[in-house]
C-alpha positions in Angstrom: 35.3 5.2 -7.7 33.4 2.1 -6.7 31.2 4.5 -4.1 31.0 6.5 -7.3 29.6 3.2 -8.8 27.5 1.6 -6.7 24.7 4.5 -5.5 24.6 6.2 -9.5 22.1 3.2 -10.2 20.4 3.9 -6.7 20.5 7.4 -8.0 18.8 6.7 -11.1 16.2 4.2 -10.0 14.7 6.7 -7.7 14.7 8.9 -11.0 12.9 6.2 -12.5 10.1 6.0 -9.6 9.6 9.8 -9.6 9.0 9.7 -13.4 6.6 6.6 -12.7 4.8 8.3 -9.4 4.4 11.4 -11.8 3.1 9.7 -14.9 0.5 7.9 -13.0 -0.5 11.1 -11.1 -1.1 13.0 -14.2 -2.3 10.2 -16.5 -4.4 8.5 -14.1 -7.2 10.6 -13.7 -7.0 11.9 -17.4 -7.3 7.9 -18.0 -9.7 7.6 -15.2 -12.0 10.4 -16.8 -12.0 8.3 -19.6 -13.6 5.3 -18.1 -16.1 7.4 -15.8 -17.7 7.8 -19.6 -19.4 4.6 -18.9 -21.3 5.6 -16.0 -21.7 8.9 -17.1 -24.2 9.2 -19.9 -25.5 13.4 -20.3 -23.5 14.5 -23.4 -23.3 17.9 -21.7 -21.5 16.3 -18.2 -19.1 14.5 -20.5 -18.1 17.3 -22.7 -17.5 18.9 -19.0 -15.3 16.0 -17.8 -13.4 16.3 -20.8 -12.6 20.0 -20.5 -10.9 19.6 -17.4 -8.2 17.3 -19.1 -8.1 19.0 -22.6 -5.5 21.9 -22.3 -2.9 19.6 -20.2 -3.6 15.7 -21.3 -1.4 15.6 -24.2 1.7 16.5 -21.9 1.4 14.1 -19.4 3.0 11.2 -21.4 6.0 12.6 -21.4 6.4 11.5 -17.9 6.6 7.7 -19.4 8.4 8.2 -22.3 11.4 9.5 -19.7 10.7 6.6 -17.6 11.3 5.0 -20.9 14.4 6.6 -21.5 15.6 5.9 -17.9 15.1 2.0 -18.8 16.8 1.9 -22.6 19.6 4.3 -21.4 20.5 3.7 -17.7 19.0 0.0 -17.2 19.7 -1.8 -21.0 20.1 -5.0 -19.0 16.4 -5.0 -17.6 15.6 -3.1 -21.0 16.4 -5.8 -23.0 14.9 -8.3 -20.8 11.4 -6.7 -20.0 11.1 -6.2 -23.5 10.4 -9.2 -25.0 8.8 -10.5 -22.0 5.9 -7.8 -22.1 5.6 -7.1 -26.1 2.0 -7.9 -25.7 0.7 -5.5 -22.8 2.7 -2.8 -24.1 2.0 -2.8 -27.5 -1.7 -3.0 -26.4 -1.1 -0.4 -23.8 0.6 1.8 -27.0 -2.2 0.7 -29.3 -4.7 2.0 -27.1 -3.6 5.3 -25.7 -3.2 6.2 -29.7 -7.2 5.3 -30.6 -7.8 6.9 -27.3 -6.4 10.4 -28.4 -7.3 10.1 -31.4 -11.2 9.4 -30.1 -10.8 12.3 -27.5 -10.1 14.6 -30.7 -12.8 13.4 -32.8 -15.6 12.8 -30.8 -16.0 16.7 -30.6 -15.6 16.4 -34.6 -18.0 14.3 -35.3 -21.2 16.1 -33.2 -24.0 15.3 -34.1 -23.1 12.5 -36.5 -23.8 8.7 -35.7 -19.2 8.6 -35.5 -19.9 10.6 -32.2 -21.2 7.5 -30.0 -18.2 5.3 -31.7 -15.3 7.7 -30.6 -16.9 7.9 -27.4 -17.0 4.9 -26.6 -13.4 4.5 -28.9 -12.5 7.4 -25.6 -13.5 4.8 -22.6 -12.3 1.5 -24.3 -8.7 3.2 -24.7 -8.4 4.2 -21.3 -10.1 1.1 -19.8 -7.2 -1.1 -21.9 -4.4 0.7 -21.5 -5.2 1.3 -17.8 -5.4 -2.6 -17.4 -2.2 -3.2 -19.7 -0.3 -0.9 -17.4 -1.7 -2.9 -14.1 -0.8 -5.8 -15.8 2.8 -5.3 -16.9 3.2 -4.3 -13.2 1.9 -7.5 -11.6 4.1 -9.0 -14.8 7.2 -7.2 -13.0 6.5 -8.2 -9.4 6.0 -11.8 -10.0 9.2 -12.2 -11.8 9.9 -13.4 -15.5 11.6 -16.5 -16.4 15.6 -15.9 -17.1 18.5 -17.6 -18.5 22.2 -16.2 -18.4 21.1 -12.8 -18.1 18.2 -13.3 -20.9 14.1 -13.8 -21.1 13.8 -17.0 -21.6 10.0 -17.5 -20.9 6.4 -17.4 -23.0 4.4 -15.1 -24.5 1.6 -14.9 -22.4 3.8 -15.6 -19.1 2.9 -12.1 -18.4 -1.2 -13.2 -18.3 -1.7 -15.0 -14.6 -4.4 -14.3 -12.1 -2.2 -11.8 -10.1 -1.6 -9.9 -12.9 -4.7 -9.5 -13.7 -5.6 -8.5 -10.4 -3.1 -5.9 -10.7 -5.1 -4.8 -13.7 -8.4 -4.2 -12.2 -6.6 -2.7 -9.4 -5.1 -0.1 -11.5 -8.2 0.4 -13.0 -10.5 0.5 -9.8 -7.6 3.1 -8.9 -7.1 5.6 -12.1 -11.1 5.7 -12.0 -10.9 6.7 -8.3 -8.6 9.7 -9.3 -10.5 10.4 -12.1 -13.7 11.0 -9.7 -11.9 12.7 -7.0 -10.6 15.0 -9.8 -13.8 15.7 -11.1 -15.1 16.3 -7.3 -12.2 19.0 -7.2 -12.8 20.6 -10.3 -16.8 20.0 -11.4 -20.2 21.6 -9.5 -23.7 21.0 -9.4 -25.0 17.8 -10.5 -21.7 16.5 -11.7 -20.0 16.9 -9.2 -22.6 15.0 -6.9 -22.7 12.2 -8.8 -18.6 11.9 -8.9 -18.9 12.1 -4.9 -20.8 8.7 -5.4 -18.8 7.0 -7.8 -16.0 8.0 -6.0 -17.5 6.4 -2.7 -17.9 3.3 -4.2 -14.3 3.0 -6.0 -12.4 4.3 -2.8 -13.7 0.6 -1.6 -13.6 -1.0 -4.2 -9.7 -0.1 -4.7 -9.4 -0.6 -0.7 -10.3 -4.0 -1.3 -7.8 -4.5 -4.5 -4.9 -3.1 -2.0 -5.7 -5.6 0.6 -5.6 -8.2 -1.8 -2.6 -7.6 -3.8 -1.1 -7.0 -0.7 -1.1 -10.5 0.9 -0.9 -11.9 -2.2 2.6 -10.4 -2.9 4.6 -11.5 -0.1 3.4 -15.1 -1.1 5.5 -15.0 -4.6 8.7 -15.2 -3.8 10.6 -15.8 -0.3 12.6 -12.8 -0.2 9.0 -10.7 -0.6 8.3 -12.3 2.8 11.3 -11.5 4.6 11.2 -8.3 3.4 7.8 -7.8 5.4 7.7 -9.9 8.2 11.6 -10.3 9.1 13.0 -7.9 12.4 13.8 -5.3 12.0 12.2 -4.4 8.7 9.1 -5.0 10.3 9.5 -1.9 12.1 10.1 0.6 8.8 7.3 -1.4 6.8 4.2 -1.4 9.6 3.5 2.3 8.2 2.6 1.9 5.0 -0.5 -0.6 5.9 -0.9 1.7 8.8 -1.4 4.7 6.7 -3.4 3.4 4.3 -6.0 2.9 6.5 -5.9 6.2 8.4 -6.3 8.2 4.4 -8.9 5.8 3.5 -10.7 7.1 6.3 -10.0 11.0 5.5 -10.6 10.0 1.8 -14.3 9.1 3.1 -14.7 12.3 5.7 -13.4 14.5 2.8 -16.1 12.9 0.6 -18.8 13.3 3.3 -18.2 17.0 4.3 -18.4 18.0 0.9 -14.5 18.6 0.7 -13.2 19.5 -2.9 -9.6 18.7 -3.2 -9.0 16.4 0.4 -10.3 13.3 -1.6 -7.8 13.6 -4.0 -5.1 14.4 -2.4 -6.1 11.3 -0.4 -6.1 9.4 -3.1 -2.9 10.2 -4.5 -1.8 9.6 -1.2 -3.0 6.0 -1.7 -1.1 5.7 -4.5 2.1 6.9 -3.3 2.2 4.3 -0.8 1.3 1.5 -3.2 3.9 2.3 -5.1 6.5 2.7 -1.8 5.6 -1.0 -0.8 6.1 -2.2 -3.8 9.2 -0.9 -3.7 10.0 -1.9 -0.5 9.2 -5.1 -1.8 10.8 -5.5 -4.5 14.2 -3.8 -3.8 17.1 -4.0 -4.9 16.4 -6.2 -8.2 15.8 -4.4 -11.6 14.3 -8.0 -12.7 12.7 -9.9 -10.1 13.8 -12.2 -8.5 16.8 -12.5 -9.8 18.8 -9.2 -11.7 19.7 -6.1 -9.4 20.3 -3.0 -10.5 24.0 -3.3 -10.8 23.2 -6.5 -12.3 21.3 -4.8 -15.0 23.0 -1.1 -15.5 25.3 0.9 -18.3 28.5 1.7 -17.3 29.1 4.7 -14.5 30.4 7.0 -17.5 27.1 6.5 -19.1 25.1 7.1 -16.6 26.9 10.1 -15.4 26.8 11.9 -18.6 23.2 11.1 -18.9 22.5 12.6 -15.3 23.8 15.8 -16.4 21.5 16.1 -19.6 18.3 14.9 -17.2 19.8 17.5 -14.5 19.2 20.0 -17.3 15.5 19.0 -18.9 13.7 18.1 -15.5 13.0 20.9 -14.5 12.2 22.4 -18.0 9.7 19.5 -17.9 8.6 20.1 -14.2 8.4 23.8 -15.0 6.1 23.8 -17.9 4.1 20.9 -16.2 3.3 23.3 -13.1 3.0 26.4 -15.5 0.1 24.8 -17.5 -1.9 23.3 -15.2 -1.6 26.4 -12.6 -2.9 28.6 -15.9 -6.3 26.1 -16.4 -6.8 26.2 -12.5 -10.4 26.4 -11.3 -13.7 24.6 -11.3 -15.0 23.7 -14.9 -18.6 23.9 -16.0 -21.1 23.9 -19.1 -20.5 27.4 -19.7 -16.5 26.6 -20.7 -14.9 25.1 -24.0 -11.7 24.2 -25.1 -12.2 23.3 -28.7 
């Protein structure tokens, strides 16, 4: 029973990172096409841009609202204590991905009315904010938020330092880059070009944001540090850096040879191991620096008969999630709709 015990929360965090890596591989570029709207100013190009997103983005927070779930149901410990320490980004976050659909809707509307420019730019402010928030709550996470006997015990706005703010232009810098290698993958002609650009510049731009959060974060905390520099673990970490380097190159070759889906696939590849050092960072604590998982989980019953119901639904939701955007395959240009 205690074997029983001890790997169902190991079970269900890697549950919870899957549902994470998803959401941000679906949402990002949706919110990434979003804020390519400021560099992007042909009416035409945009109504393209959005037509590659409009038959699938509505589905793709589902992915958060079970990473959600995951944290209310399996986690209540870290739950209850992220919470109140992050009302503010994530009711910002919330706020904004509403006005953000409701903009994406509307601007097509409103055509040629004087509302159109306002629920565009109502499209790109949305993403732009929630895209932070999210970056922001993450940085939030990593640094660590203040606790006492098992509770938040901190500020408001403990949340709002310069790391996590970094971490918000970082996730920003990235969700455009996906975006643009999207739009490389599934634009032509002139659009297309100019998203091989954007997406040069952003590729470094996030390159840079990596290499910055990434010798910033083993400086928080002393376990971070060990975790990275310490033998052996040296060994299984060296990778990651490793192998960020080698798809930033292929991510620039792709972009070069005129390559339509190696720059995103690079990019997500990027991602993926962003989110694997963190990991590797942060594990085994639920709550940095202090809460695990065990320290911070429902009782095995719980989360046993909650892994049967998610055993049932993820792959409905993985199904339908393939289904649709294997249907709207192919490139996208002026000559399609959606509304």
């Amino acid at each position: 029973m205690m074997d029983f015990a001890h790997w169902l929360p190991i079970v269900w965090a890697v549950i919870l990172v899957a549902a994470i890596s998803i959401y941000v591989i679906l949402d990002g570029f949706d919110l990434g096409i979003g804020m390519l709207f400021a560099l992007e100013r042909d009416r035409g190009r945009r109504d393209v841009m959005v037509n590659t997103i409009a038959p699938v983005w509505d589905g793709n927070e589902t992915w958060m609202v079970l990473g959600g779930a995951v944290m209310y149901g399996v986690f209540p410990g870290a739950y209850a204590t992220l919470l109140p320490a992050f009302y503010l980004p994530i009711v910002l976050m919330l706020l904004a991905l509403i006005f953000r659909g409701v903009s994406f809707e509307f601007r097509v509307m409103t055509r040629e009315t004087a509302r159109e420019g306002l629920w565009e730019m109502g499209f790109l402010a949305g993403s732009a904010i929630a895209a932070f928030s999210q970056g922001a709550i993450l940085g939030g996470v990593i640094q660590g938020v203040a606790i006492t006997d098992g509770a938040f015990s901190g500020g408001a706005l403990d949340w709002l330092t310069p790391f996590s703010a970094l971490c918000g232009v970082a996730v920003m810098c990235g969700y455009a880059l996906l975006g643009a290698t999207w739009l490389v993958w599934r634009t032509t002609g002139v659009l297309e070009a100019s998203c091989r650009r954007w997406a040069g510049r952003l590729a470094i731009a996030l390159f840079l944001a990596i290499v910055a959060v990434s010798l910033w974060t083993p400086l928080l905390h002393a376990p971070y540090l060990r975790r990275w520099t310490d033998w052996p673990n040296i060994l299984f970490v060296a990778p990651v850096p490793v192998l960020v380097v080698v798809l930033g190159g292929l991510l620039a070759a792709g972009l070069r040879r005129g390559h339509s889906r190696v720059p995103f696939l690079c990019a997500l590849g990027w991602f993926f191991l962003c989110l694997s050092g963190l990991g590797i960072t942060v594990w085994p604590y639920a709550v940095p620096p202090s809460l695990t998982l065990w320290d911070v989980s429902s009782p095995p019953s719980s989360q046993f008969f909650q892994l049967v119901g998610t055993a049932i639904l993820l792959p409905i939701i993985l199904t339908y999630t393939i289904y649709s955007y294997r249907v709207f395959r192919g490139k996208v240009t002026e000559a399609d709709g959606y509304h």
